[in-house]
SEGU-504896 format. One record per residue (C-alpha): residue in one letter; x, y, z. Coordinates in Angstrom, 1 decimal, always signed. Layout:
("A" (X Y Z))
...
// end
This chain:
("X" (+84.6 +99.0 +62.4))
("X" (+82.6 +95.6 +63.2))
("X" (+80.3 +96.9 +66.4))
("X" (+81.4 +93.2 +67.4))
("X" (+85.1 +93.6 +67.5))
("X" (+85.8 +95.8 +71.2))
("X" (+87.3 +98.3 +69.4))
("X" (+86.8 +102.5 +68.9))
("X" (+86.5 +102.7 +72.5))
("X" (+87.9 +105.5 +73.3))
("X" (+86.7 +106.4 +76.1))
("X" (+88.1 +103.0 +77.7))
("X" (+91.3 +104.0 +76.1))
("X" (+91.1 +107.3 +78.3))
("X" (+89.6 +105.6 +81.3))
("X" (+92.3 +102.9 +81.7))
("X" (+94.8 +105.3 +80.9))
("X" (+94.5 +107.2 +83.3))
("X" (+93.2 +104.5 +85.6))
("X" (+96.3 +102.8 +86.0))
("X" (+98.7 +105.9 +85.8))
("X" (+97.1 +107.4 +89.0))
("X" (+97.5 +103.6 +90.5))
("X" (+101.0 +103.4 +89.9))
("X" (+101.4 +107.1 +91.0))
("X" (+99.6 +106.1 +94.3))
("X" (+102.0 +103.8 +95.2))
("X" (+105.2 +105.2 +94.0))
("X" (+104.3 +108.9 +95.2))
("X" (+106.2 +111.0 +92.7))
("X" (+107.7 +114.5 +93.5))
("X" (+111.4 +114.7 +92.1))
("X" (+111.7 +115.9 +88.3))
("X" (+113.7 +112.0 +88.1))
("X" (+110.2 +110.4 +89.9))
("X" (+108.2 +112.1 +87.1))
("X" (+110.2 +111.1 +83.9))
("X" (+109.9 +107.7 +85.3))
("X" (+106.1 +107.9 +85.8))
("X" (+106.1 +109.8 +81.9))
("X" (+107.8 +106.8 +80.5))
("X" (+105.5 +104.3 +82.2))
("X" (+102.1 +106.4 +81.0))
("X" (+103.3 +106.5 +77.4))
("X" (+103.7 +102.2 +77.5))
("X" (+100.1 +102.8 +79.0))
("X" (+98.8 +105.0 +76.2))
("X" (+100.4 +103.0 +73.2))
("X" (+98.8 +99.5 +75.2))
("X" (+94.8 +100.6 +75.8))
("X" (+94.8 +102.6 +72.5))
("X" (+95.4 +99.0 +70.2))
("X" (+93.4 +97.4 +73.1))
("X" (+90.5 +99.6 +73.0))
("X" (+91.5 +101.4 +70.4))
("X" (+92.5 +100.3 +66.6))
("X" (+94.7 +97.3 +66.3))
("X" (+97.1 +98.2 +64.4))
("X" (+98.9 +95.2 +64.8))
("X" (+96.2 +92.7 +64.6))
("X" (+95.7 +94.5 +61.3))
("X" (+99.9 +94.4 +60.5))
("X" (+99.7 +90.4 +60.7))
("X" (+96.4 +89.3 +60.2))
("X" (+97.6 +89.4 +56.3))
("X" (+100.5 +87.7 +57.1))
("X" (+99.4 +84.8 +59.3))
("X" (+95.5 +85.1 +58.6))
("X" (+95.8 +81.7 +57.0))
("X" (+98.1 +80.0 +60.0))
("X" (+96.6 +81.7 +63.0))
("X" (+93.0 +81.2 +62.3))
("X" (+92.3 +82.9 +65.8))
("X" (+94.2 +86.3 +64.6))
("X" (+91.1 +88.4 +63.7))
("X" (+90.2 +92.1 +64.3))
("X" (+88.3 +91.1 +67.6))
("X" (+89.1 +91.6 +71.2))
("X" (+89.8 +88.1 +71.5))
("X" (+91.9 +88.4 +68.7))
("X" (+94.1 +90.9 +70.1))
("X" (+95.3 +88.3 +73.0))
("X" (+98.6 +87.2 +70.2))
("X" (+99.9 +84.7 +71.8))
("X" (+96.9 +83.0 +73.0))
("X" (+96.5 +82.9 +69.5))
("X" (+100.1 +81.7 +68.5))
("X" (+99.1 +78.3 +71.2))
("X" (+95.2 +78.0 +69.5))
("X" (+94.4 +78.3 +73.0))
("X" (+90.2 +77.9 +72.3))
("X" (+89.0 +78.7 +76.4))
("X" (+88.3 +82.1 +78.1))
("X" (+91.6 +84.4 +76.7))
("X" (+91.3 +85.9 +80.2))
("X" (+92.0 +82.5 +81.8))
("X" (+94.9 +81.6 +79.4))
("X" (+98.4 +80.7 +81.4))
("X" (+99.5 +83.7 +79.3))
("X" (+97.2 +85.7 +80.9))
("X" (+97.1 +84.4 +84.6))
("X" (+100.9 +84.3 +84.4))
("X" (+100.3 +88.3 +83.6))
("X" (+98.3 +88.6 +86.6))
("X" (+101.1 +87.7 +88.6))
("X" (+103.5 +90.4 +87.3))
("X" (+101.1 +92.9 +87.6))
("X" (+100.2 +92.2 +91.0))
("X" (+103.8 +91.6 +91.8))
("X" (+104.9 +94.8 +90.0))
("X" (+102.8 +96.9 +92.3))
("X" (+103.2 +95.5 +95.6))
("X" (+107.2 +96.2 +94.9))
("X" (+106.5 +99.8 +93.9))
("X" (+104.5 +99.8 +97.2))
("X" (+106.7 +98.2 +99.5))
("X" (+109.9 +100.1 +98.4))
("X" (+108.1 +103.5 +99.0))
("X" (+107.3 +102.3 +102.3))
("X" (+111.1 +101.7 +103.1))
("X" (+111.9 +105.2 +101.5))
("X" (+109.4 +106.8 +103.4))
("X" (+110.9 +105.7 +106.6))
("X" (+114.7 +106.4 +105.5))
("X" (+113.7 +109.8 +104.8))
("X" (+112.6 +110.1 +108.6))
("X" (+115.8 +109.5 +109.7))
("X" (+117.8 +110.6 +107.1))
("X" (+119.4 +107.5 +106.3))
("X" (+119.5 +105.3 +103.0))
("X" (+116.9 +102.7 +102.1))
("X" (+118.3 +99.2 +103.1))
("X" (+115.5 +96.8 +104.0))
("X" (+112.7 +95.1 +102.2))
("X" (+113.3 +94.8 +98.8))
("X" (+116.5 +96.9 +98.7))
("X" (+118.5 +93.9 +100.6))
("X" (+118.1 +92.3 +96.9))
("X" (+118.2 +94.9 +94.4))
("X" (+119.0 +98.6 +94.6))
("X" (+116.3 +99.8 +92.1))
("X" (+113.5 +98.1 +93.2))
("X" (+111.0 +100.6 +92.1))
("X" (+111.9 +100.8 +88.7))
("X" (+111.7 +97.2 +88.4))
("X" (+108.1 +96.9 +89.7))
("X" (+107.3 +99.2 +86.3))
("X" (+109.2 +96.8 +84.8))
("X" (+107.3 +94.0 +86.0))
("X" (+103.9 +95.7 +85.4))
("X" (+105.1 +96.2 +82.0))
("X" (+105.9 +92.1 +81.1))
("X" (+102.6 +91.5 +82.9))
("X" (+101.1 +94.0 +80.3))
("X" (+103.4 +92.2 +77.3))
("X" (+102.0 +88.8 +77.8))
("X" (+98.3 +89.7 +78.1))
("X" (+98.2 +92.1 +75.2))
("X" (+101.6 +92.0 +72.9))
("X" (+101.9 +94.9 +70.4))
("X" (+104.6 +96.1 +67.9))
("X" (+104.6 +99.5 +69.3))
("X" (+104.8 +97.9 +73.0))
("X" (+107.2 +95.6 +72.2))
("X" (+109.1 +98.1 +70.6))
("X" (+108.9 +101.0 +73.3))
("X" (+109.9 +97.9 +76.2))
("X" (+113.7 +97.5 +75.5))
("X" (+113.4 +101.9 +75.1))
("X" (+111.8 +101.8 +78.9))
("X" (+114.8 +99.9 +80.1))
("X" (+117.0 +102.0 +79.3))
("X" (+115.3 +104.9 +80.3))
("X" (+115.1 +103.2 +83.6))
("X" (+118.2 +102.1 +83.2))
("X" (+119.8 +105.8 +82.7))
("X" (+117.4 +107.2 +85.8))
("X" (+119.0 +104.9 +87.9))
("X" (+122.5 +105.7 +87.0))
("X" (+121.7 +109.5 +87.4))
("X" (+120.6 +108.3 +91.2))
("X" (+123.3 +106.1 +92.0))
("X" (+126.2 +108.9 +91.1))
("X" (+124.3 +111.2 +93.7))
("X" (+124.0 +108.5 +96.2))
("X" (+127.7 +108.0 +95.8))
("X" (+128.6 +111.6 +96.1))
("X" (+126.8 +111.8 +99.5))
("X" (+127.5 +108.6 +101.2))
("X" (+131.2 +107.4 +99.9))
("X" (+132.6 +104.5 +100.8))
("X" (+129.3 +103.0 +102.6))
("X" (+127.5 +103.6 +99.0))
("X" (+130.2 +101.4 +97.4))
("X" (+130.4 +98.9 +99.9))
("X" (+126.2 +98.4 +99.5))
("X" (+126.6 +98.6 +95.6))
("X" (+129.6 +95.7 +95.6))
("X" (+127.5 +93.2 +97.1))
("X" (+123.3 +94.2 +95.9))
("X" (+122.5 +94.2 +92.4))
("X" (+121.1 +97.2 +90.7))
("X" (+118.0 +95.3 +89.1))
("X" (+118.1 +91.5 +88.6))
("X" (+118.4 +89.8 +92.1))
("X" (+120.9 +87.4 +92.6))
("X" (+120.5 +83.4 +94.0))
("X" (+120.1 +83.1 +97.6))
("X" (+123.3 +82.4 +99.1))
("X" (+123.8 +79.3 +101.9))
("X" (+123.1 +80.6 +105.8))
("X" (+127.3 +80.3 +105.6))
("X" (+127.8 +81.8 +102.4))
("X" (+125.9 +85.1 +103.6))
("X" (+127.6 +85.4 +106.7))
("X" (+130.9 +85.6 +104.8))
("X" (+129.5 +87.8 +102.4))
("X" (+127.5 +90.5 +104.3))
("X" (+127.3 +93.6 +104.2))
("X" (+126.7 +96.4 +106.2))
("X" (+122.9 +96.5 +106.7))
("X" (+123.2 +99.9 +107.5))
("X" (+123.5 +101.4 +104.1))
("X" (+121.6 +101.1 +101.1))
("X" (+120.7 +102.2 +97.5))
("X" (+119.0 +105.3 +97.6))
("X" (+118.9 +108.3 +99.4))
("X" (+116.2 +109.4 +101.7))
("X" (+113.7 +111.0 +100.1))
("X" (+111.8 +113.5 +101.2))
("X" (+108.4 +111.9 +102.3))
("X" (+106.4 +111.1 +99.5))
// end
């Protein structure tokens, strides 16, 4: 392989492995079996991205054949593996694309919602309650959408097949995790569980209501999405 091209580094492959997998696991504390699946299925996206980052290409290689001749800027390089810089014929700094700094943001965002959920789960579990403020007012999973998030950030800096491929996979995982959590949420908390879930969204936050819109449609700020932990 071309010395030239930023690939066959492995041990980058390992180091930002397991860089960002002790990151993520710093700010969403894992301890339940659930906790650890999710924090399995989030490594794996990790592995399959910094292996064709650091690693081999494989999909550089996949469609440099088939749209060598119309992408001029696919090639087995590390600039090359930056797709849809290429796909624009964006010719400045890949790492200062508005694919790129638009990447930034997700990550960034992804992470500080991992960390700010845990904080609200950490002090539900103190009082044995259910998480309700921060980011739970707007969603009820806002963990697993920060992995989400970190994810799309990850997509639109460095898109692979295999990535692309294992997203739609991770949602559903995620999807199915938080399903699992909200049937044992119900079964402890009843009615005030079902009153939360009518009016908060699992992942995708709704519109702001009007100041009178949400005093109609309010609802009991004492009850949330998820149980109290015990203290990560």
């Amino acid at each position: 392989m071309d010395a030239d091209a930023g690939y066959g580094l492995w041990p980058l492959v390992i180091l930002n492995t397991v860089l960002f997998a002790s990151f993520a696991a710093s700010f969403f504390h894992p301890r339940t079996g659930r906790d650890w699946r999710a924090m399995g299925a989030f490594t794996a996206f990790l592995v399959a991205l910094f292996t064709e980052m650091y690693g081999i290409p494989l999909t550089v290689y996949l469609l440099s054949g088939w749209l060598g001749s119309k992408v001029p800027g696919l090639q087995a390089t590390h600039s090359g593996g930056h797709l849809f810089n290429d796909l624009i014929g964006w010719g400045g700094d890949p790492h200062l694309s508005p694919f790129h700094l638009a990447s930034y943001a997700f990550i960034g965002g992804g992470f500080w919602l991992i960390a700010a959920a845990w904080r609200v789960l950490h002090d539900a579990a103190h009082t044995n309650r259910l998480a309700t403020t921060g980011p739970y007012v707007r969603v009820r999973h806002p963990q697993y959408d920060g992995f989400l998030l970190i994810m799309i950030g990850f997509l639109l800096q460095w898109p692979t097949i295999p990535t692309l491929v294992m997203f739609p996979i991770l949602v559903l995982v995620y999807t199915r995790l938080a399903r699992a959590e909200e049937r044992e949420v119900a079964a402890r908390f009843g009615d005030s569980w079902r009153t939360y879930a009518a009016a908060t969204p699992g992942f995708l936050p709704r519109r702001r209501r009007t100041p009178r819109a949400r005093g109609v449609a309010r609802h009991d700020p004492r009850v949330g999405s998820e149980p109290a932990k015990r203290p990560r």
